[in-house]
C-alpha positions as CSV (number, residue, x, y, z in Angstrom):
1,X,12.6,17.7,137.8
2,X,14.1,15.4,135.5
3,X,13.3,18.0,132.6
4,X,14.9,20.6,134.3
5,X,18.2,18.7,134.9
6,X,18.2,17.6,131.1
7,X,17.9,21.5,129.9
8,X,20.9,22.1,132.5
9,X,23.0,19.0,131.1
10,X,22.1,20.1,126.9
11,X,23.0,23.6,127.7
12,X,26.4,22.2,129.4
13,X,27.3,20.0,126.6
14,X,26.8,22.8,123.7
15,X,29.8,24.4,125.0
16,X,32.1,22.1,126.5
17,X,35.4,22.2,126.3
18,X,36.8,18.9,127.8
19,X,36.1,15.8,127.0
20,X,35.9,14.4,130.3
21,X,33.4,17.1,131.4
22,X,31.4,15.8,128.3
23,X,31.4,12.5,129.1
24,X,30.0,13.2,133.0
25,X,27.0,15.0,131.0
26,X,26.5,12.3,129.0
27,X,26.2,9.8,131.8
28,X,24.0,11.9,133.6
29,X,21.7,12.3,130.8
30,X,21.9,7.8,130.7
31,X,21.0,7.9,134.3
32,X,18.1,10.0,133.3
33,X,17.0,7.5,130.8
34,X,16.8,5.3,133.1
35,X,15.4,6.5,136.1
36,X,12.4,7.6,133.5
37,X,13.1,6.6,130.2
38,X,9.5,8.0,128.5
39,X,9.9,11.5,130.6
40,X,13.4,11.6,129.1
41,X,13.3,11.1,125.7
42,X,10.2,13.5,126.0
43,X,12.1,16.0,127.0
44,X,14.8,15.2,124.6
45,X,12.7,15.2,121.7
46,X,11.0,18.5,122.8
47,X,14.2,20.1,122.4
48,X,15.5,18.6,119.3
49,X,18.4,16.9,121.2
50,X,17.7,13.0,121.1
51,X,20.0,12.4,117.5
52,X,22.7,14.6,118.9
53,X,22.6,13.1,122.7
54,X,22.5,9.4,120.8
55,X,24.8,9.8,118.2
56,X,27.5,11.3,121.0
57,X,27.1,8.5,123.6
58,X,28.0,5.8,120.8
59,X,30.7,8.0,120.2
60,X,32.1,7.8,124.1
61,X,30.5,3.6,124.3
62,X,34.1,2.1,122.9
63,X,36.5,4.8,124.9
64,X,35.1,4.2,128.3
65,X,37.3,2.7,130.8
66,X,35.9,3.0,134.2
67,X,33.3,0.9,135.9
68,X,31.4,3.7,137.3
69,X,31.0,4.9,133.2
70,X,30.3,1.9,131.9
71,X,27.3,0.6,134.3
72,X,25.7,4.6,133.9
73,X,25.7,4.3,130.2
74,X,24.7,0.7,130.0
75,X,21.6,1.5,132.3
76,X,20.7,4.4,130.4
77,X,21.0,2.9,127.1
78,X,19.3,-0.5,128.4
79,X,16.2,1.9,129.1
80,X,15.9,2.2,125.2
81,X,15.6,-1.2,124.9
82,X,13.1,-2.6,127.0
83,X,9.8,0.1,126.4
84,X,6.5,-2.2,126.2
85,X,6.2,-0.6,123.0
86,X,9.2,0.4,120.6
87,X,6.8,2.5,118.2
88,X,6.4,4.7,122.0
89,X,10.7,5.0,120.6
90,X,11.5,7.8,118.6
91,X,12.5,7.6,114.9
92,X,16.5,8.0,115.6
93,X,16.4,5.2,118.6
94,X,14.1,2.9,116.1
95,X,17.3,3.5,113.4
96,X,19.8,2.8,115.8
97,X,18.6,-0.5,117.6
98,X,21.6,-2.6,116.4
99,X,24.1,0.5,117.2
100,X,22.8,0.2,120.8
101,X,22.7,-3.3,121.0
């Protein structure tokens, strides 16, 4: 389920045109982290996606303004943090700790 929501949301965001549309992708994909973080980043690995997904919601951390955007992309980068094991992390979350802090 979760997969097939992901491969819905990273064909979306390779040709979006507004920002704010990217931005909803972007916190659906958090909300996915962290409903099922491992499933997730599974899924985002198996398509190649994690760096570009990451590197994208640092970009959209500093101009959030609403509540609702803040608290989605919080959770879902929260889910990063807490794994029992951060080797279970791939390499580009391991690189980016202190970015996600």
């Amino acid at each position: 389920m979760i997969s097939g929501i992901l491969d819905i949301y990273l064909k979306a965001i390779q040709d979006v045109e507004s920002d704010e549309l990217e931005n909803m992708l972007l916190q659906g994909t958090m909300i996915a982290l962290w409903y099922d973080w491992q499933m997730a980043l599974q899924h985002l690995e198996s398509r190649q996606a994690t760096a570009h997904i990451l590197s994208k919601t640092l970009e959209y951390v500093p101009k959030l303004t609403n509540d609702f955007e803040v608290k989605k992309f919080m959770l879902g980068l929260t889910a990063l943090l807490v794994p029992p094991n951060q080797a279970q992390l791939p390499q580009v979350i391991q690189q980016n700790i202190a970015a996600i802090m």
